[in-house]
C-alpha angles and dihedrals in degrees: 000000000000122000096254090053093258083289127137113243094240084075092052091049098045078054097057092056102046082056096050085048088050094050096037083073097033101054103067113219105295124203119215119209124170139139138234089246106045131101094235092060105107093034093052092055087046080060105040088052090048099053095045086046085067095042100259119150103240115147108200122216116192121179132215124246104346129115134243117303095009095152085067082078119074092184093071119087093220096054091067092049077060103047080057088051092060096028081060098042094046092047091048092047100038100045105044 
């Protein structure tokens, strides 16, 4: 048996994109929210590029220079700018 099943790879690729259509309405709008300095950086853009790959809606803010879990903080200006960013996104998501 080959590795692709003896199948042609139109099928494989029908199926793709069934799957991507399957996971675009089962993954819910994800936000995204991550800093320059943190550890997650780079993981949280991987994911970002894979949802909207599959056509997910998922913004990503990324701000410049903090650390990781800045907006833990309410003393920090920039944590406010990103309690706006979800109160937005939950407003727009949960209302509509």
């Amino acid at each position: 048996m080959t590795p692709s099943g003896g199948r042609p790879a139109a099928y494989w690729n029908r199926r793709r994109r069934n799957q991507g259509a399957k996971l675009r309405h089962a993954i819910a709008p994800t936000l995204i929210v991550t800093a320059t300095r943190g550890f997650e950086l780079s993981r949280a853009v991987y994911r970002h590029n894979q949802l909207v790959k599959h056509g997910v809606d998922a913004p990503l803010h990324v701000w410049d220079g903090l650390f990781h879990g800045f907006f833990y903080n309410p003393d920090v200006p920039e944590s406010r700018d990103c309690y706006d960013v979800i109160v937005r996104f939950f407003d727009h998501h949960l209302t509509s």
